[in-house]
One Martini backbone bead per residue (centre of mass of N, CA, C, O) as a GRO file, in nm:
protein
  375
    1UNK     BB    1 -13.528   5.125  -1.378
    2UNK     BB    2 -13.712   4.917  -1.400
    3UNK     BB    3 -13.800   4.541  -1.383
    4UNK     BB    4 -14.015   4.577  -1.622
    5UNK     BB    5 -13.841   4.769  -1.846
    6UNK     BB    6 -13.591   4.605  -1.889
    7UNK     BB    7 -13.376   4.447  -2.010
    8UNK     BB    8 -13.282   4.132  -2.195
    9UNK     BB    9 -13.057   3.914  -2.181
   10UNK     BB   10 -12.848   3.749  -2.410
   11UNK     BB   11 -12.606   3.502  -2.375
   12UNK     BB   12 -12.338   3.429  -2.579
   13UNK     BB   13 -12.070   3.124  -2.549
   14UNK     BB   14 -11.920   3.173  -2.810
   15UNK     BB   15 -11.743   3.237  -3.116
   16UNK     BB   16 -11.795   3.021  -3.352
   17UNK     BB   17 -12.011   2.861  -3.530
   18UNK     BB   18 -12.272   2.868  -3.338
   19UNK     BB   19 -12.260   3.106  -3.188
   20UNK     BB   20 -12.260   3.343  -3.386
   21UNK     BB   21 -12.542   3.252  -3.562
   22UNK     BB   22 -12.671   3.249  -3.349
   23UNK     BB   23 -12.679   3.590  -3.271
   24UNK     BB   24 -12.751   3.647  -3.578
   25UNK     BB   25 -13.040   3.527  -3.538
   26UNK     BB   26 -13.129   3.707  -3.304
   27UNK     BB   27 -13.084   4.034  -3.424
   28UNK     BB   28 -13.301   3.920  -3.664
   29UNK     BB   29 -13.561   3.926  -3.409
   30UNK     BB   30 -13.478   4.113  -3.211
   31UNK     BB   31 -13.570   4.372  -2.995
   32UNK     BB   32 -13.345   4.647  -2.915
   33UNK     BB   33 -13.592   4.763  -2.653
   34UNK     BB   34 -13.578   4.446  -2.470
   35UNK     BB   35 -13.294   4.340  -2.589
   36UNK     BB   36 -12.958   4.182  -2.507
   37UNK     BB   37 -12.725   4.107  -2.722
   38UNK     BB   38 -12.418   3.894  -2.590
   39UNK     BB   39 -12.098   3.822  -2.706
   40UNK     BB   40 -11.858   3.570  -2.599
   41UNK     BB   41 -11.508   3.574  -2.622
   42UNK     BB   42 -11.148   3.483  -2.617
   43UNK     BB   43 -11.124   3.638  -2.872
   44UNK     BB   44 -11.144   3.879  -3.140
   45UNK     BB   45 -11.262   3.643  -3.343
   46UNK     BB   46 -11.287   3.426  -3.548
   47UNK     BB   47 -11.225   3.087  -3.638
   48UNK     BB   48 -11.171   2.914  -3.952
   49UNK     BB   49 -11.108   2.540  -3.864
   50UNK     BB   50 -11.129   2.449  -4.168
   51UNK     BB   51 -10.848   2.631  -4.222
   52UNK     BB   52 -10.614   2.505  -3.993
   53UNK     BB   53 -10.429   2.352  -4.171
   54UNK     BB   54 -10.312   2.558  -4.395
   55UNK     BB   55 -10.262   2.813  -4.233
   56UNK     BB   56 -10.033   2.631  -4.072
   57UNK     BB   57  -9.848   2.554  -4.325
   58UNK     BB   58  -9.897   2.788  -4.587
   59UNK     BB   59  -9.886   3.149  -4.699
   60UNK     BB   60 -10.019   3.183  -4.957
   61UNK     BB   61 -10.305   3.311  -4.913
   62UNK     BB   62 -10.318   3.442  -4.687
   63UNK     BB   63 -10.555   3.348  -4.448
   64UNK     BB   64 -10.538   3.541  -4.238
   65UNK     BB   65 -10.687   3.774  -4.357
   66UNK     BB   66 -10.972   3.542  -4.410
   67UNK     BB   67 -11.006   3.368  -4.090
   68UNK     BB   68 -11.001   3.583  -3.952
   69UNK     BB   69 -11.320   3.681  -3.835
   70UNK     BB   70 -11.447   4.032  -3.763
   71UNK     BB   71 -11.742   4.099  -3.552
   72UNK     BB   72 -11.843   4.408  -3.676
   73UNK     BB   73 -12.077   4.219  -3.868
   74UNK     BB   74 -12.286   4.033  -3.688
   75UNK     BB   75 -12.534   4.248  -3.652
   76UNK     BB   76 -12.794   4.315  -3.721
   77UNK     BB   77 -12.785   4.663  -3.679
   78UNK     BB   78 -12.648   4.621  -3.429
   79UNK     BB   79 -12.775   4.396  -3.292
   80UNK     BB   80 -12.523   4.415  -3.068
   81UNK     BB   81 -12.238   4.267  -2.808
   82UNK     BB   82 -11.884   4.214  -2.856
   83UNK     BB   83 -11.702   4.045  -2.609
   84UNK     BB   84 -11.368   4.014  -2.446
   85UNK     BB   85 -11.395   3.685  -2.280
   86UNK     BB   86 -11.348   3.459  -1.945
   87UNK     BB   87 -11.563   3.222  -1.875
   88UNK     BB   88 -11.554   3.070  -1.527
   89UNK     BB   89 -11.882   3.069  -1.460
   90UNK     BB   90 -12.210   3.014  -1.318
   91UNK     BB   91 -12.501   3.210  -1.169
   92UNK     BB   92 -12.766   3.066  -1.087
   93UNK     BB   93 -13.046   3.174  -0.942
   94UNK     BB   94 -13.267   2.975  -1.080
   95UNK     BB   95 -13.474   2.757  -1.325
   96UNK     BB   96 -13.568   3.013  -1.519
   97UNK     BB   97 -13.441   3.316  -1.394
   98UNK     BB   98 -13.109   3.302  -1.451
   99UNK     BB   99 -12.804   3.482  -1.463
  100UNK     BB  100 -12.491   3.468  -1.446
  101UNK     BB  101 -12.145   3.534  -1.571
  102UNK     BB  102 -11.800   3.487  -1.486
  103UNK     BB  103 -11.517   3.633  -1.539
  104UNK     BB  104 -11.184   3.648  -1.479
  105UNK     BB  105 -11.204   3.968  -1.407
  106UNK     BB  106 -11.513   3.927  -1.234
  107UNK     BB  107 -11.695   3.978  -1.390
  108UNK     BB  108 -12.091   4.032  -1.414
  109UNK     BB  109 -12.342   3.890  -1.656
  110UNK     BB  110 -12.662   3.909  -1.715
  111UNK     BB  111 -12.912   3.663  -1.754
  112UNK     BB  112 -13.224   3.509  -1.927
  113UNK     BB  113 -13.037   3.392  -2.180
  114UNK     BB  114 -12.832   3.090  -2.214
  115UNK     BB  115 -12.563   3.025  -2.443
  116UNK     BB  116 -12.381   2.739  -2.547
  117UNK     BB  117 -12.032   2.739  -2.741
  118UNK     BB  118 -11.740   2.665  -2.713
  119UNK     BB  119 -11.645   2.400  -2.803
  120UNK     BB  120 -11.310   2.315  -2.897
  121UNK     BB  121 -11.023   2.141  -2.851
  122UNK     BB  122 -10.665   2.163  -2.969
  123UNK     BB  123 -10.391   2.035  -3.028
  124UNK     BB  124 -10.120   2.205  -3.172
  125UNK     BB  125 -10.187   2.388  -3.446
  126UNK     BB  126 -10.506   2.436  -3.358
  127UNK     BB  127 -10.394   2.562  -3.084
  128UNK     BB  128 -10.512   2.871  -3.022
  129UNK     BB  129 -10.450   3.139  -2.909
  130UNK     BB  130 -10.619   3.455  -2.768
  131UNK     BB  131 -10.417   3.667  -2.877
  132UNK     BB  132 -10.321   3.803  -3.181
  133UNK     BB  133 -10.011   3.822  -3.165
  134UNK     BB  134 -10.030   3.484  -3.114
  135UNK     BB  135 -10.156   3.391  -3.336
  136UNK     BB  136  -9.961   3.522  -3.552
  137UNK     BB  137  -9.697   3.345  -3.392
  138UNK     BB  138  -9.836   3.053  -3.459
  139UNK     BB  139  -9.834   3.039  -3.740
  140UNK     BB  140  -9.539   3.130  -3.815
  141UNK     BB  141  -9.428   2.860  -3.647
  142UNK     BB  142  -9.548   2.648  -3.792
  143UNK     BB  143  -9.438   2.710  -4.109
  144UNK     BB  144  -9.176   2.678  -4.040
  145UNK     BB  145  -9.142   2.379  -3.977
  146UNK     BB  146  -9.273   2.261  -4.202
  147UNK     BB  147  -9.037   2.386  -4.377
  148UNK     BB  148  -8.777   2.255  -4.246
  149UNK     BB  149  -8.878   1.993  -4.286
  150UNK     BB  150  -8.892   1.640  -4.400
  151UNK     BB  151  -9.011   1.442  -4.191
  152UNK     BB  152  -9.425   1.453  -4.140
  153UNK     BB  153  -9.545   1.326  -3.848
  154UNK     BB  154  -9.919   1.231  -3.825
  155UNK     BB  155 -10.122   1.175  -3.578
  156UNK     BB  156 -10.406   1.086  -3.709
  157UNK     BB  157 -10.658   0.929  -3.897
  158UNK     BB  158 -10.863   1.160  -3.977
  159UNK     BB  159 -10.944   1.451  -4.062
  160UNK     BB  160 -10.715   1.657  -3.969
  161UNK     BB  161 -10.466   1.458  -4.069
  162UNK     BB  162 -10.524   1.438  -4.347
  163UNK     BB  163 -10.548   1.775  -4.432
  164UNK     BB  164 -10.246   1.771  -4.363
  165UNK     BB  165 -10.100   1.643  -4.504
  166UNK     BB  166 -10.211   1.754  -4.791
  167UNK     BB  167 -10.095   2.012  -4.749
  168UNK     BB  168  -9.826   1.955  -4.706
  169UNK     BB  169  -9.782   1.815  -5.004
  170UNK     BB  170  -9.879   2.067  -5.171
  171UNK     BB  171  -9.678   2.254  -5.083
  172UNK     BB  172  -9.400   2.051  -5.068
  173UNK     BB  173  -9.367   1.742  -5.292
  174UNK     BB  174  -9.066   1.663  -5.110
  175UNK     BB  175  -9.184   1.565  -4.868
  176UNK     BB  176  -9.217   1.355  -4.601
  177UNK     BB  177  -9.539   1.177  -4.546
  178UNK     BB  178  -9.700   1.039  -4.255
  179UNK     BB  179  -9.960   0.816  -4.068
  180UNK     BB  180 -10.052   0.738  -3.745
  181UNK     BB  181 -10.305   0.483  -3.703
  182UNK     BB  182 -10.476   0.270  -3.491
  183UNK     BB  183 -10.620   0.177  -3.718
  184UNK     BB  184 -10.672   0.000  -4.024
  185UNK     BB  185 -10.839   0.254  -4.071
  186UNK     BB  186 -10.927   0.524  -4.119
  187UNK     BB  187 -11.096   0.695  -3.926
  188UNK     BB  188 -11.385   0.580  -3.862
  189UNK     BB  189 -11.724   0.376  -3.833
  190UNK     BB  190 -11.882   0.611  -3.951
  191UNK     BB  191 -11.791   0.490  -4.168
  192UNK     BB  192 -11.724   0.288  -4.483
  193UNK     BB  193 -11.485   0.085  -4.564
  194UNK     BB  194 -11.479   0.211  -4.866
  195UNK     BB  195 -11.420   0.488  -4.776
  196UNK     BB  196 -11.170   0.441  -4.626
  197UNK     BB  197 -11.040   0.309  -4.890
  198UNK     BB  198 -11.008   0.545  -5.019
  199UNK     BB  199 -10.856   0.779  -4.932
  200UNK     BB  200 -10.622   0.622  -4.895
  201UNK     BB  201 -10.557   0.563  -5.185
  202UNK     BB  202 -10.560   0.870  -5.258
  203UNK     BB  203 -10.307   0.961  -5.034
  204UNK     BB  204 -10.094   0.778  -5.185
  205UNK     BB  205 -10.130   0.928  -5.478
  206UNK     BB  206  -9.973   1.162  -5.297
  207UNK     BB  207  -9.748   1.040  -5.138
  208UNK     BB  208  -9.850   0.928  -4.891
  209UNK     BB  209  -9.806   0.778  -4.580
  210UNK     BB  210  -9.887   0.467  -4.375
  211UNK     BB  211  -9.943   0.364  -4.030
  212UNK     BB  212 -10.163   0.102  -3.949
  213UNK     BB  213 -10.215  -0.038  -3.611
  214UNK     BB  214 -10.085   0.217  -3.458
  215UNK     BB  215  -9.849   0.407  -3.223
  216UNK     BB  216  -9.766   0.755  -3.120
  217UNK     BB  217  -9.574   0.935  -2.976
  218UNK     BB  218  -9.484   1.240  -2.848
  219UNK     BB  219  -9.191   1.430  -2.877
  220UNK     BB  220  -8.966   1.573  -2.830
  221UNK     BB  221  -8.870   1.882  -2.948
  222UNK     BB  222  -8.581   1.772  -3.196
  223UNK     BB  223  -8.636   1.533  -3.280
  224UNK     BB  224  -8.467   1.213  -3.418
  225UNK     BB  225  -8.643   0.988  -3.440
  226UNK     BB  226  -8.887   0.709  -3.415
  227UNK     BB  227  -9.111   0.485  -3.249
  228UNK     BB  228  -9.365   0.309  -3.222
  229UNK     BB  229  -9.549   0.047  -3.023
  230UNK     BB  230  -9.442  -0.198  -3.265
  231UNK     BB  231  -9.160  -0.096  -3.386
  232UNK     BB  232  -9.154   0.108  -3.557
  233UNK     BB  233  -8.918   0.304  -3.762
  234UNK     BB  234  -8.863   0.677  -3.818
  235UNK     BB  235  -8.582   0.829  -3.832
  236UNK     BB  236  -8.627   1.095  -4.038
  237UNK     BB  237  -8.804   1.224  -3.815
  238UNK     BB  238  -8.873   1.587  -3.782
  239UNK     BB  239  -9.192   1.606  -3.748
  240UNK     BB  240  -9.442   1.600  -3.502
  241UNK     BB  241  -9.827   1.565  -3.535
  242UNK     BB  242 -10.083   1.611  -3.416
  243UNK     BB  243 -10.431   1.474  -3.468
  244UNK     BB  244 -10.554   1.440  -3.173
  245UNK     BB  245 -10.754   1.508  -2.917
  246UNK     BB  246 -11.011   1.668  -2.866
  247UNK     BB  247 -11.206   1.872  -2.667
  248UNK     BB  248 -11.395   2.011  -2.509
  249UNK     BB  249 -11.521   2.351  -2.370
  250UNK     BB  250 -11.655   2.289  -2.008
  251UNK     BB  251 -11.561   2.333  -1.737
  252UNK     BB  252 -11.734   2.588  -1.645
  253UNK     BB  253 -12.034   2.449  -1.700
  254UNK     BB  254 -12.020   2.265  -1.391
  255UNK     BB  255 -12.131   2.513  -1.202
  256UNK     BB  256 -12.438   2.448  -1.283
  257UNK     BB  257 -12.411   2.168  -1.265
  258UNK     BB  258 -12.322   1.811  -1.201
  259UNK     BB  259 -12.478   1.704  -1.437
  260UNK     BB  260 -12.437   1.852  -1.711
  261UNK     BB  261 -12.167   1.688  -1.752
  262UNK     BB  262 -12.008   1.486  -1.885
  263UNK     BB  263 -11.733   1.266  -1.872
  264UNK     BB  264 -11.662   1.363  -2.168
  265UNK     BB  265 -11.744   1.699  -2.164
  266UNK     BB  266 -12.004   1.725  -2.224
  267UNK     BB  267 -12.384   1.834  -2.274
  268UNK     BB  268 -12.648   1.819  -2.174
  269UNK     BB  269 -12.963   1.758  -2.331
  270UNK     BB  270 -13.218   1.775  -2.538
  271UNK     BB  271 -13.427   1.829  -2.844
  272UNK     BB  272 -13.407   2.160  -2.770
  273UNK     BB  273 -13.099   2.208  -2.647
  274UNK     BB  274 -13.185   2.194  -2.373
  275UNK     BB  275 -13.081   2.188  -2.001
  276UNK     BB  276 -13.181   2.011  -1.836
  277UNK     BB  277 -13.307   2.176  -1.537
  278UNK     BB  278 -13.258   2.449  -1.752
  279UNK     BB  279 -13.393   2.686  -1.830
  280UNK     BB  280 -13.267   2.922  -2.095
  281UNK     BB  281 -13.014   2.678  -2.117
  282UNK     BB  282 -12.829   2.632  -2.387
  283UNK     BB  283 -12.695   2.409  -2.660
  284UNK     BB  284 -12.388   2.403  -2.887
  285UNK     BB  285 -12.219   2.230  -3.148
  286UNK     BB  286 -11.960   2.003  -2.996
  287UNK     BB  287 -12.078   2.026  -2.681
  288UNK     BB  288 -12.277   1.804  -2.739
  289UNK     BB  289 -12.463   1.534  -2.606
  290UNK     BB  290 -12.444   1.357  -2.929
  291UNK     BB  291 -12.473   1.138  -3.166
  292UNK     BB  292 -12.208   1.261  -3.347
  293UNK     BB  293 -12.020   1.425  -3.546
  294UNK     BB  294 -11.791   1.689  -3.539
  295UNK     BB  295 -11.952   1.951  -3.723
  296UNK     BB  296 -12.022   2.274  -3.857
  297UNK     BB  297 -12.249   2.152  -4.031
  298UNK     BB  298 -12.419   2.143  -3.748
  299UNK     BB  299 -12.417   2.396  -3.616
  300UNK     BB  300 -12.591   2.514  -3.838
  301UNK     BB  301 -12.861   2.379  -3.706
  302UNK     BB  302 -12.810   2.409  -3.373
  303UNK     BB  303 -12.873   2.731  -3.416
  304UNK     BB  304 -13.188   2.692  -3.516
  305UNK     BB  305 -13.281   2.602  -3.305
  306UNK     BB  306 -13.193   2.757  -3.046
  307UNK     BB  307 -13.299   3.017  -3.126
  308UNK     BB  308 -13.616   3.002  -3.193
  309UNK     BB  309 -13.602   2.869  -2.853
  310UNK     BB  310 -13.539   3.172  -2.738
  311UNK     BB  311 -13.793   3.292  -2.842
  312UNK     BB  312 -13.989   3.123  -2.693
  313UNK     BB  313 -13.871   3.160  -2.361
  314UNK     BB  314 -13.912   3.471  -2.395
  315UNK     BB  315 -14.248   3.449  -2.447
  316UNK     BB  316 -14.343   3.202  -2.273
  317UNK     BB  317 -14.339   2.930  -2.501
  318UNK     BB  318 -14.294   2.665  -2.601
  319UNK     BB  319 -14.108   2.451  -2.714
  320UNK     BB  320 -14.092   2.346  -3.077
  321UNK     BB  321 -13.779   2.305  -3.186
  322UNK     BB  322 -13.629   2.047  -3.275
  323UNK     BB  323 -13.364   1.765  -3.261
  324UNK     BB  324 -13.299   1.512  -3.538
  325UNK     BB  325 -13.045   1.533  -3.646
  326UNK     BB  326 -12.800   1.427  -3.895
  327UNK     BB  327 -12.626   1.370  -4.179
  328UNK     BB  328 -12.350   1.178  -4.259
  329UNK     BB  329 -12.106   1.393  -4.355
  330UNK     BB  330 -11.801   1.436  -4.587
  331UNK     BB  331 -11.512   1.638  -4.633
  332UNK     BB  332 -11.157   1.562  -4.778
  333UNK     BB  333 -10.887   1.756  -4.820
  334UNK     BB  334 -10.593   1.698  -5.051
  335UNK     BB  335 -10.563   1.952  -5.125
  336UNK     BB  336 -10.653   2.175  -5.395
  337UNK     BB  337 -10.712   1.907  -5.601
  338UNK     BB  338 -10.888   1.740  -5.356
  339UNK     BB  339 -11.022   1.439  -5.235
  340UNK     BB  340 -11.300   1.322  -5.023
  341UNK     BB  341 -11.645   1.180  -4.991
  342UNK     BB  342 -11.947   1.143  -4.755
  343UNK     BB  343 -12.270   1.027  -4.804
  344UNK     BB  344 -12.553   0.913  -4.574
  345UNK     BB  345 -12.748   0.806  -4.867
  346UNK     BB  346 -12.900   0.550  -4.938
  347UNK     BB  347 -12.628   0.382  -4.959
  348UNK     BB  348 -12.375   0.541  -5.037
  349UNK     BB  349 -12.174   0.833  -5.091
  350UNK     BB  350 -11.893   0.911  -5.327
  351UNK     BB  351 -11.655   1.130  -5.355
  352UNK     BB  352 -11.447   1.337  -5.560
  353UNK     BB  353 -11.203   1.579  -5.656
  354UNK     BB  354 -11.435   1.750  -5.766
  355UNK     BB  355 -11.623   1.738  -5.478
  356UNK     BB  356 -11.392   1.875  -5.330
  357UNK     BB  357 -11.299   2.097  -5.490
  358UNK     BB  358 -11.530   2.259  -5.520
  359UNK     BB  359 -11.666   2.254  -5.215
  360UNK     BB  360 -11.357   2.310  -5.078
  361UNK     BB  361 -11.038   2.296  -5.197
  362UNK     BB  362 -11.038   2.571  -5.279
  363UNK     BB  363 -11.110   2.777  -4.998
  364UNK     BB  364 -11.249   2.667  -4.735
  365UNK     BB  365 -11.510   2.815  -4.698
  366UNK     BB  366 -11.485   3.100  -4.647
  367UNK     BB  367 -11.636   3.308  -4.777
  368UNK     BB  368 -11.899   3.177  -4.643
  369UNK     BB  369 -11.811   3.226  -4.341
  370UNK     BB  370 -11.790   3.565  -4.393
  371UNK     BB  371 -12.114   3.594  -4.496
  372UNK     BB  372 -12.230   3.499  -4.213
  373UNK     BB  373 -12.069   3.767  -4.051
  374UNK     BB  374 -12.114   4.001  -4.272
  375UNK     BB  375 -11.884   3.976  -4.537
   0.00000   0.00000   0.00000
């Protein structure tokens, strides 16, 4: 096959929320007697990591069975092909001209335009390990965890932090739940102090305790009993749970240019999510270096602005859909029965049980996760 015949691969890496969603718009855009879409993931499935709060806390939905979506209808008609492996480095030929992708057993995957969607790593519940047998062995390890604990003490009032508290209180309703933030307030100041002592409120009121301006280590497994940094003691903490500190996962993104991946692990991008100095190379979802809260629901804007201009890029024609940035909105459930929400629209807008429950803590978005890729 000549090389003005051949097809032209587009390598998207990272399997989860925008990675994916990217694939499947460019499938369904896409010629596929002229271009090769393939998705790399390090996992055999997407992860749901909306739902891996209560996924990791208690097997009642068994969630495991709708939270793992199996990527073989994520392609319009087939067009495309999803491997299982781990990406460690990027061998660019040139500026705009392409280059390979390494996998850690040596393979190496040429691409025309490489999207760049790793994700971030989660310390904890939800650090899922990458073959399926052992995700199916954290999450049971996990639930067990929770189930024999007395009193589960949740290091960060986050948005994590507290949908574990949610859940963990929801399913168990007679175990002591505490949360320890370093902040006054919980969440951080992208959201409105009245929202931030909102949710505060909402989460006493199902018996959640609080530490807040104050910090606790992770103690060795099986320790009983714990102490602040403020020396506040928590005698009868038997299950002590991170629930902050996620990071990019873009290691192996720095082979690409020194310039690329910034002091704190994002990927620098412009306003069409190239990475500046690398044309045909974008980046999508966590690991994007933009000021905004890290959120599935800013991925699938990520994912349409990315696809565009890949097809832009292939066509050789300038690209021309800007990333304009997000609404910061949040939805937090505290369990199935409710949680608390925030749109900064208007004054800002604070939303209650009804639209947490309607929205999210009911199904935790999977049926809508599951249609996204097919299912």
């Amino acid at each position: 096959m000549s090389e003005k015949s051949a097809k032209q691969n587009i390598v998207v890496v990272g399997g989860g929320w925008a990675g994916t969603i990217v694939a499947r718009e460019l499938s369904a855009k896409l010629d596929a007697s002229k271009h090769n879409i393939i998705l790399i993931n390090d996992r055999p499935y997407f992860i749901h990591l909306i739902a891996g709060a209560r996924l990791t806390v208690t097997a009642e939905d068994q969630l495991e069975d709708k939270a793992l979506v199996p990527l073989d209808k994520l392609f319009h008609n087939g067009n495309g092909t999803f491997k299982v492996g781990k990406v460690v480095s990027i061998a660019e030929a040139a500026a705009g001209k392409g280059g390979e992708v390494v996998l850690e057993d040596g393979e190496r995957i040429p691409y025309t335009a490489l999207v760049l969607a790793t994700g971030s790593a989660w310390p904890g519940p939800l650090q899922f390990p990458e073959k399926d047998a052992d995700v199916r062995s954290h999450i049971g390890s996990w639930r067990n965890k929770y189930e024999k604990a007395n009193h589960v003490v949740i290091i960060g009032g986050g948005a994590v932090g507290l949908e574990t508290a949610g859940e963990v209180k929801h399913a168990f309703p007679k175990k002591k739940v505490t949360v320890v933030h370093s902040e006054n307030l919980l969440l951080n100041d992208t959201y409105p102090d009245k929202f931030r002592k909102d949710i505060e409120r909402r989460a006493r009121l199902r018996g959640i305790d609080f530490i807040l301006g104050d910090k606790l280590d992770v103690p060795p497994e099986g320790t009983i009993g714990v102490t602040t940094h403020n020396g506040k003691q928590i005698p009868d903490a038997d299950l002590v749970v991170q629930a902050f500190g996620s990071r990019p996962n873009t290691s192996f993104i720095s082979t690409l240019g020194a310039d690329v991946v910034t002091q704190h692990g994002t990927v620098r991008v412009n306003q069409y999510l190239e990475v500046p100095g690398h044309p045909g190379v974008f980046a999508a979802g966590d690991i994007i270096d933009w000021k905004e809260q890290k959120q599935a629901a800013k991925a699938n804007t990520h994912a349409g602005v990315v696809a565009a201009n890949v097809l832009s890029f292939l066509q050789g024609k300038p690209l021309k859909k800007a990333y304009k940035g997000s609404v910061e909105m949040i939805l937090i459930p505290l369990g199935k029965s409710g949680g608390a929400g925030y749109v900064d629209f208007l004054w800002g807008i604070i939303l209650g049980d009804w639209a947490a429950r309607l929205f999210k803590a009911k199904d935790l978005m999977v049926s809508q996760a599951r249609a996204a890729r097919g299912y």
